[in-house]
C-alpha positions as CSV (number, residue, x, y, z in Angstrom):
1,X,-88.0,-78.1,3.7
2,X,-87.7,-74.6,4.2
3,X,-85.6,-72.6,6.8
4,X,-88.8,-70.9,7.7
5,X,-90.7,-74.4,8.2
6,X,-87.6,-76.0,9.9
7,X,-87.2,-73.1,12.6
8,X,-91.2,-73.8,13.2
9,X,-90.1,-77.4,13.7
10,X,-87.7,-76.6,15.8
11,X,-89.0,-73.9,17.9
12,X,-92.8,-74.5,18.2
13,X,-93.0,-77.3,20.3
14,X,-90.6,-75.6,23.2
15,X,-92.9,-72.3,22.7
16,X,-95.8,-74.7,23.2
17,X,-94.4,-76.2,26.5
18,X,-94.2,-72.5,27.7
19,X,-98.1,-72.2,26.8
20,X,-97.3,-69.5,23.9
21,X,-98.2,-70.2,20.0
22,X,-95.6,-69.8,17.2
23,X,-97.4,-67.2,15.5
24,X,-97.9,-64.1,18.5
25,X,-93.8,-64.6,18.2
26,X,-93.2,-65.3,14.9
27,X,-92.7,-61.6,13.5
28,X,-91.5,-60.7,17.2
29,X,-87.9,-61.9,17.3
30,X,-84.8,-59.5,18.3
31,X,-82.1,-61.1,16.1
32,X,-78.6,-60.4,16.6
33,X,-75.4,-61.5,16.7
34,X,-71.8,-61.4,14.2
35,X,-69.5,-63.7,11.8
36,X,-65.7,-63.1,11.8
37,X,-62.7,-64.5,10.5
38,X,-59.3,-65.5,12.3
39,X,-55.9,-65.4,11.7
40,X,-54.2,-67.4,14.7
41,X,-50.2,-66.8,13.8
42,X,-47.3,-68.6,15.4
43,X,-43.8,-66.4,15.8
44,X,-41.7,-69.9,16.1
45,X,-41.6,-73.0,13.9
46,X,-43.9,-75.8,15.3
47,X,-42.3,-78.7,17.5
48,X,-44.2,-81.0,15.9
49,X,-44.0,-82.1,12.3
50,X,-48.0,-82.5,12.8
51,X,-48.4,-78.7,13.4
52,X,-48.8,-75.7,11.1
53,X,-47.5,-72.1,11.4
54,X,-50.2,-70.0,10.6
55,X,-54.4,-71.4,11.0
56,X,-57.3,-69.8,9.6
57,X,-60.9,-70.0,10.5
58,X,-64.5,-68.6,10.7
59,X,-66.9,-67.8,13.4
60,X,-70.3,-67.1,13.6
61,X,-72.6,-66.7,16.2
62,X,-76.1,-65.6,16.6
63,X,-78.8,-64.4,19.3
64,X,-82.6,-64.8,18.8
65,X,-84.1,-63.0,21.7
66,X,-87.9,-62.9,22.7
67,X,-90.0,-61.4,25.6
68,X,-93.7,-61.4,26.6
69,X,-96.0,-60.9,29.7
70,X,-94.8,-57.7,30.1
71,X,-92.0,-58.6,30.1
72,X,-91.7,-61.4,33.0
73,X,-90.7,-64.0,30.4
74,X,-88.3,-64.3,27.5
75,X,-86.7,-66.8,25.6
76,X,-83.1,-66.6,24.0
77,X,-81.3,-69.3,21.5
78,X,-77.4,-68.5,20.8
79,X,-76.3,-70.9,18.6
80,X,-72.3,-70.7,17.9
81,X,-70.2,-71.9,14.8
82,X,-66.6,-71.8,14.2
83,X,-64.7,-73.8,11.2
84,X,-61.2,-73.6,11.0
85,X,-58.4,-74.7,8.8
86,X,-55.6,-77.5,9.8
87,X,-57.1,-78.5,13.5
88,X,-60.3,-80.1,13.3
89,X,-60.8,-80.2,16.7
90,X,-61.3,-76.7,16.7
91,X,-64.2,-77.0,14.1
92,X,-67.2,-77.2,16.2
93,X,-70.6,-76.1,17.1
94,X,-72.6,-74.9,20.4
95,X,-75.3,-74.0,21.7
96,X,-74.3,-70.8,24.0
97,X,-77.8,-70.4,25.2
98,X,-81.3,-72.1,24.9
99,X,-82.9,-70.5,27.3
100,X,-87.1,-69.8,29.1
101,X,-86.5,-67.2,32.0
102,X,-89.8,-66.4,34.0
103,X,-89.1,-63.4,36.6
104,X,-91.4,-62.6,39.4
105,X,-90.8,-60.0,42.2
106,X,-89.3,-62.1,44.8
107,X,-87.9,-65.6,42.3
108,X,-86.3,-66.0,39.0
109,X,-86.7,-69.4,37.3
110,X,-84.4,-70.5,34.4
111,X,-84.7,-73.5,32.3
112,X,-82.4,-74.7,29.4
113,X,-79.0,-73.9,28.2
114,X,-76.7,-71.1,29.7
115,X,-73.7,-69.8,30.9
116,X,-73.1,-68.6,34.3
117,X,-70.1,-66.8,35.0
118,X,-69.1,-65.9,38.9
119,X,-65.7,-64.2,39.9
120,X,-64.4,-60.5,40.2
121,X,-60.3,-61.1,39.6
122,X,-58.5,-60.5,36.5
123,X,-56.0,-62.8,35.8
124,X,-58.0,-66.4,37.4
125,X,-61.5,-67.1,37.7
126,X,-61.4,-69.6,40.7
127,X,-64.8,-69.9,41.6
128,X,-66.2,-69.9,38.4
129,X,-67.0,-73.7,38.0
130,X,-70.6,-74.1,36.3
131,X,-69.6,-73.8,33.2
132,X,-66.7,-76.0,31.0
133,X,-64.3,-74.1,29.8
134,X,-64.0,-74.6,25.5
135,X,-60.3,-74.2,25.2
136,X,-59.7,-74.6,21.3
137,X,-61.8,-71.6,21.4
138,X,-59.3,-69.3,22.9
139,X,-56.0,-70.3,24.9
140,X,-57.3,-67.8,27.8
141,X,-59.8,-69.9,29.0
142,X,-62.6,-67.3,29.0
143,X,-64.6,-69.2,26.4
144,X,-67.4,-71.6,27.5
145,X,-69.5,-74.2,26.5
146,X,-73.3,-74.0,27.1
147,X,-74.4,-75.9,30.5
148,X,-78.3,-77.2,30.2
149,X,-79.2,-76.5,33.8
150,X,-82.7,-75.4,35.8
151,X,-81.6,-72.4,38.0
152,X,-84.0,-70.5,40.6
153,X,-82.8,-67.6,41.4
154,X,-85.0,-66.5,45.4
155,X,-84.3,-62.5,45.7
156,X,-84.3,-61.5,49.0
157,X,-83.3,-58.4,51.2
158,X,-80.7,-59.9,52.6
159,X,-79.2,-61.4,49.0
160,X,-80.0,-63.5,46.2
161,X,-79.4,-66.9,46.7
162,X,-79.3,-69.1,43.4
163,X,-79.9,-72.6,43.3
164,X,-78.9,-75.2,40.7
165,X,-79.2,-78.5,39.1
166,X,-76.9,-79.2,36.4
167,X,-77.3,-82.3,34.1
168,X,-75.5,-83.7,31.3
169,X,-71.6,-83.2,32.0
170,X,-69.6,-81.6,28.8
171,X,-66.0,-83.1,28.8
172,X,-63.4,-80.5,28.0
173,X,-62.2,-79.5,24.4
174,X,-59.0,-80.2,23.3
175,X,-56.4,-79.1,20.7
176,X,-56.0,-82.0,17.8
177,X,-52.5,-83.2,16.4
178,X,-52.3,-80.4,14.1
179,X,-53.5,-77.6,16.4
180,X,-50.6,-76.0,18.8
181,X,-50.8,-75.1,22.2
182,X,-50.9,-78.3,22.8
183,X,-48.7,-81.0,24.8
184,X,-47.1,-84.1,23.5
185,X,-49.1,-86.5,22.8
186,X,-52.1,-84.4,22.2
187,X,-54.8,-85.1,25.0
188,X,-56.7,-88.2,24.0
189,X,-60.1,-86.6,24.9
190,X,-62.2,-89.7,23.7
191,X,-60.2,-92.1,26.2
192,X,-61.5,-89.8,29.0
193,X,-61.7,-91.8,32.5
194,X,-64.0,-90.5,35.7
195,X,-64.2,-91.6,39.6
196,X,-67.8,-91.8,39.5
197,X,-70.0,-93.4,36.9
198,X,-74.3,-92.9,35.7
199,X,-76.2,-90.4,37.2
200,X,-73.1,-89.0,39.6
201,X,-71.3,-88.7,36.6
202,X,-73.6,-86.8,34.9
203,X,-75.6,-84.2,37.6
204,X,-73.9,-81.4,39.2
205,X,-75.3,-79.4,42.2
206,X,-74.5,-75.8,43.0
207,X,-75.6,-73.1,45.4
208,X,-75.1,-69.8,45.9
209,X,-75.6,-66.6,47.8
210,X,-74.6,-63.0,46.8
211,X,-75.2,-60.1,47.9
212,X,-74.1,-55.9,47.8
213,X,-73.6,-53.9,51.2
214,X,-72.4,-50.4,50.7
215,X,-69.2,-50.5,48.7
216,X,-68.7,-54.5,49.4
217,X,-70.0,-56.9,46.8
218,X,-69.8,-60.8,47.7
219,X,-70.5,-64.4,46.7
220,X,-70.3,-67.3,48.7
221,X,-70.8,-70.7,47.1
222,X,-70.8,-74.4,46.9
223,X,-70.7,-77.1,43.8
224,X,-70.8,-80.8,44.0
225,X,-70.6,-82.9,40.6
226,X,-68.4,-83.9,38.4
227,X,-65.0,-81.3,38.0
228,X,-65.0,-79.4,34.8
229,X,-61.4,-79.3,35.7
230,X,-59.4,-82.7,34.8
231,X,-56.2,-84.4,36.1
232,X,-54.0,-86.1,32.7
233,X,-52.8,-89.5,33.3
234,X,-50.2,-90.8,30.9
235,X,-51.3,-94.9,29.7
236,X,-50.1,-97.6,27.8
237,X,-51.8,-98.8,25.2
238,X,-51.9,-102.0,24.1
239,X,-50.0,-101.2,20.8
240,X,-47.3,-99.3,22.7
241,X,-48.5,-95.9,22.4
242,X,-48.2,-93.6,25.2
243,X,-51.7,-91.5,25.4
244,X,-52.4,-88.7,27.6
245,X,-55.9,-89.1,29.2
246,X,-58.1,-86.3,31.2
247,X,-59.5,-88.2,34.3
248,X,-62.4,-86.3,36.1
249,X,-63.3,-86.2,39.4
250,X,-66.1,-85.5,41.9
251,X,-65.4,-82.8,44.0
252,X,-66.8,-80.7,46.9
253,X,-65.5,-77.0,45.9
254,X,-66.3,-74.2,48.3
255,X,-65.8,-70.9,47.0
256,X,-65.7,-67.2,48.1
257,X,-65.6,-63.9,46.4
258,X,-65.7,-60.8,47.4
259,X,-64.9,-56.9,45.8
260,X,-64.3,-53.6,47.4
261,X,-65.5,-50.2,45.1
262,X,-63.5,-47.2,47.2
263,X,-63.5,-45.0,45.0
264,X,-60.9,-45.5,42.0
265,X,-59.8,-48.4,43.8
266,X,-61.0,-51.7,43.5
267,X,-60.4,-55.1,45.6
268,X,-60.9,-58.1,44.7
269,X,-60.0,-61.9,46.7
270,X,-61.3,-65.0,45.6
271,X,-60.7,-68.4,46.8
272,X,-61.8,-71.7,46.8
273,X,-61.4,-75.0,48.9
274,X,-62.1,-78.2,46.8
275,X,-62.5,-82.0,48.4
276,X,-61.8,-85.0,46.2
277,X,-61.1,-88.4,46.7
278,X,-57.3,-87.7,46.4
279,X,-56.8,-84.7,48.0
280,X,-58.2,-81.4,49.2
281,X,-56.8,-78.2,47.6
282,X,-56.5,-74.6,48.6
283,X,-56.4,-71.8,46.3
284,X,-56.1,-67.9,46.3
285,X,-56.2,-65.0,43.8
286,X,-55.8,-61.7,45.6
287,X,-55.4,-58.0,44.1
288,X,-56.6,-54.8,43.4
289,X,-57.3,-52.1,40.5
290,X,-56.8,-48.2,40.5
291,X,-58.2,-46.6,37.8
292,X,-56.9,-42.7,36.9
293,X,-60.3,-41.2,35.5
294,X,-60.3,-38.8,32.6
295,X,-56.3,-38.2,32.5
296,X,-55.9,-34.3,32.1
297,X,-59.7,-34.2,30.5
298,X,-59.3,-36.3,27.4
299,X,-61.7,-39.0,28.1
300,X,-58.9,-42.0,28.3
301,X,-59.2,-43.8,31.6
302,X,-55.9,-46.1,32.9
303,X,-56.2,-48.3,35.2
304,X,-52.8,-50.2,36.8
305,X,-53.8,-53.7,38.4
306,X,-52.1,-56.2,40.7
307,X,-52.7,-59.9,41.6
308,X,-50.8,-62.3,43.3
309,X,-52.2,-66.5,42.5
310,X,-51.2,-69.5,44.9
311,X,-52.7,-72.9,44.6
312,X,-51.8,-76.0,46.9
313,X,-52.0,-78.2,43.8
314,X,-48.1,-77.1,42.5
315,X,-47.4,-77.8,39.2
316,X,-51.2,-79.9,38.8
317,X,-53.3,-76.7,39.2
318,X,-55.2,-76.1,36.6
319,X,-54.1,-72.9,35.1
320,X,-50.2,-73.5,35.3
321,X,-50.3,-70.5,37.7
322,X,-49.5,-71.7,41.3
323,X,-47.5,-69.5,42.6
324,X,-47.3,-66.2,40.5
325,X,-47.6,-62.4,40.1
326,X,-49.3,-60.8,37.9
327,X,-49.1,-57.1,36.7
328,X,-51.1,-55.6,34.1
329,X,-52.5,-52.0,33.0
330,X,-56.0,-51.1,31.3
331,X,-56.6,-48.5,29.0
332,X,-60.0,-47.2,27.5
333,X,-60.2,-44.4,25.1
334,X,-64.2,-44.1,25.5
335,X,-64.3,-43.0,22.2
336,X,-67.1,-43.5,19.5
337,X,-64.9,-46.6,18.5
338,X,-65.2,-48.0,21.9
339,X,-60.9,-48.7,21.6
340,X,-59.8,-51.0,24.6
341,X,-56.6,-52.1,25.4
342,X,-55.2,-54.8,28.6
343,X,-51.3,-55.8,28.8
344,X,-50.1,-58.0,31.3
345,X,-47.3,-60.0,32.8
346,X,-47.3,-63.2,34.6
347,X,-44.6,-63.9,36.6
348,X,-43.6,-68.0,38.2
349,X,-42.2,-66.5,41.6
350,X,-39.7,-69.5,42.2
351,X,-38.8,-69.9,38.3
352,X,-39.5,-66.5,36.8
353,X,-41.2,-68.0,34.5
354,X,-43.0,-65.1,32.4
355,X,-46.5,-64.9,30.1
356,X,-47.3,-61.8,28.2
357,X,-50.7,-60.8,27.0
358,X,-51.6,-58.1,25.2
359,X,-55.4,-57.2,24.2
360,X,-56.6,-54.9,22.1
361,X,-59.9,-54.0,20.4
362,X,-61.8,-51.1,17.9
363,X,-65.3,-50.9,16.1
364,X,-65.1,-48.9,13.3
365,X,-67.8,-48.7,10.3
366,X,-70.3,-49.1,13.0
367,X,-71.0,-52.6,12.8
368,X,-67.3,-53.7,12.3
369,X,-64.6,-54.8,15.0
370,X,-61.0,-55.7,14.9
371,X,-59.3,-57.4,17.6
372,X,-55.6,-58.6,18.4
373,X,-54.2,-60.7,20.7
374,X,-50.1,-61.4,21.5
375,X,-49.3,-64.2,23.6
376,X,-45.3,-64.8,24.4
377,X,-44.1,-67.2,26.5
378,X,-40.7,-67.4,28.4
379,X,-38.3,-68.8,30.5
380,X,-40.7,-71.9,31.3
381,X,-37.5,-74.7,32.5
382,X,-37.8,-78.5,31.0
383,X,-39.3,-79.3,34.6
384,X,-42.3,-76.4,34.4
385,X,-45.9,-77.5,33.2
386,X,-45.7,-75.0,30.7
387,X,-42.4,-76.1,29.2
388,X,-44.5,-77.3,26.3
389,X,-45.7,-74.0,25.5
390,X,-42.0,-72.4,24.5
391,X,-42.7,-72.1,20.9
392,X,-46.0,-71.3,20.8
393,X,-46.2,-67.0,21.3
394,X,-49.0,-66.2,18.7
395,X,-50.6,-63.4,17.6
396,X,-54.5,-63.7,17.3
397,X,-56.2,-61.6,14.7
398,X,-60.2,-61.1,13.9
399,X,-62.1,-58.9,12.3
400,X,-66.0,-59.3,12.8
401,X,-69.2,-57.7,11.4
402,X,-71.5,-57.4,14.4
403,X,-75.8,-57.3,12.9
């Protein structure tokens, strides 16, 4: 079979559902998208005799876009590839998006796969919750997996609120033997364990409301389904092995975010209370961001930011980060090359614990784009969650040709 037969295969009968024919789309597509290749470098030998030094692997991802009726309805597919060398868990597919959006003047209805980000702070993303996070992607957590959802979306003068059902739960990806980052034992993702079973395993439910007054921006929202967030239990097994299990949980999370524009200064709160059967969490991420536009009229913007993290779950929170600072600075050139740099500290409060980052990015060639990531860890005591992560500063490189 041909590609060209297969994609009609595949895509006809969903453009039939939506009442369209193949063929008044067929030469109508907006394709886009890139392919890249990795270099993921460790500074310090492995702890593990499992593990490698160096890892290299390619990505690919592409967008098919397509809209009609004047533009009230499109549809989008983002498939996503990435194969990489040592860690099979980190060879993997997705689909990003598969998505029908019909827009009307006063609703918004959206059927199919997506990703849905909420949040306005820099260093957590605390009410961000409809999405899992896919963590052999990128040890920062800002990479997602696809959520197959049906989201209306009622537009209002007083705010937009969204409302959401979510089914089919996606567990968490996880870092095989071989990969790094990773504790010991690896996580034993297929040996998952949950507090609710069948459909309330499954379905998710999410609302909510945002809204812009003046130079205030704010969300307010609520989710009620399975936690995209696990606990790890440590179990027996029968042979005598010791495996490390995620365990998810239904939860109640309540979340609020809300961002100031004054001027060159931004501010920026978000917190959350989550109920679960064992116990109900606060947590906080709290900052700001002042830009300096146009220093002495060369175009380069810096902007100096500030956040300070708490979370009532102590060492079980999530993100390792429960009680910490973190200081960073932005720097855009706004050149043709669109050349972006973010450095940052994280600092443990009680253990001065510290985690650098460093980000940088430039296109050049027009359709080409390099990127580097550093990631050093430090200080983290034998007693810290992220003691396991004391040999594992990395550099990330990738270079991408974007179509």
């Amino acid at each position: 079979m041909t590609l060209c037969r297969l994609r009609v295969c595949i895509i006809s009968p969903f453009l039939l559902f939506l009442g369209i024919s193949y063929s008044s789309v067929a030469n109508a597509w907006e394709i886009s998208g890139y392919v890249g290749l990795e270099s993921l470098a460790f500074i310090e030998e492995p702890l593990y005799k499992e593990q490698h030094q160096h890892y290299i692997s390619g990505v690919i991802e592409a967008e098919l876009y397509h809209e009609w009726d004047n533009g009230s309805q499109s549809f989008a597919f983002v498939p996503y590839f990435r194969g990489s060398q040592h860690d099979s868990h980190r060879t993997h597919f997705d689909i990003r998006e598969l998505t029908w959006l019909k827009a009307a003047e006063a609703w918004e209805l959206r059927l199919g796969i997506r990703k849905v980000f909420w949040g306005v702070t820099e260093s957590n993303h605390l009410v961000d919750v409809i999405n899992q996070r896919d963590t052999v992607e990128n040890s920062d957590g800002e990479d997602k997996l696809g959520q197959p959802m049906i989201n209306l979306a009622l537009i209002q003068d007083w705010g937009t609120v969204d409302l959401f059902i979510l089914p089919w739960f996606r567990e968490r990806t996880f870092t095989g033997e071989e990969g790094r980052l990773r504790p010991e034992p690896a996580v034993s993702g297929n040996l998952a364990e949950y507090d609710k079973n069948g459909f309330q395993r499954e379905v998710a439910y999410a609302i909510r409301w945002s809204h812009s007054m003046g130079d205030w921006d704010m969300g307010l929202s609520h989710f009620y389904g399975t936690s995209r967030d696990p606990v790890f239990l440590l179990k027996q097994a029968d042979n005598g092995a010791v495996n490390l299990i995620p365990y998810y949980q239904n939860i109640n999370q309540t979340g609020l975010d809300i961002q100031a524009t004054l001027d060159s200064l931004l501010l920026k709160w978000e917190a959350i209370v989550r109920v679960s059967d064992t116990e109900t969490a606060f947590a906080s991420t709290v900052g700001f961001e002042y830009t300096f536009f146009n220093i002495m009229s060369s175009g380069i913007d810096i902007g100096l930011l500030s956040e300070y993290l708490y979370d009532s779950r102590g060492n079980t929170a999530p993100n390792l980060t429960q009680d910490d600072f973190f200081v960073g600075a932005r720097f855009a050139l706004n050149d043709i090359q669109d050349s972006q740099l973010l450095a940052g500290v994280m600092i443990d409060r009680v253990t001065q614990a510290q985690f650098y980052n460093i980000e940088a990015s430039r296109r050049f060639f027009e359709s080409f784009r390099f990127e580097v990531e550093a990631r050093f860890f430090n200080g983290a005591s034998p007693k810290d969650p992220a003691y396991f992560l004391r040999q594992d500063s990395h550099f990330r490189m990738e270079l991408s040709y974007h179509f």
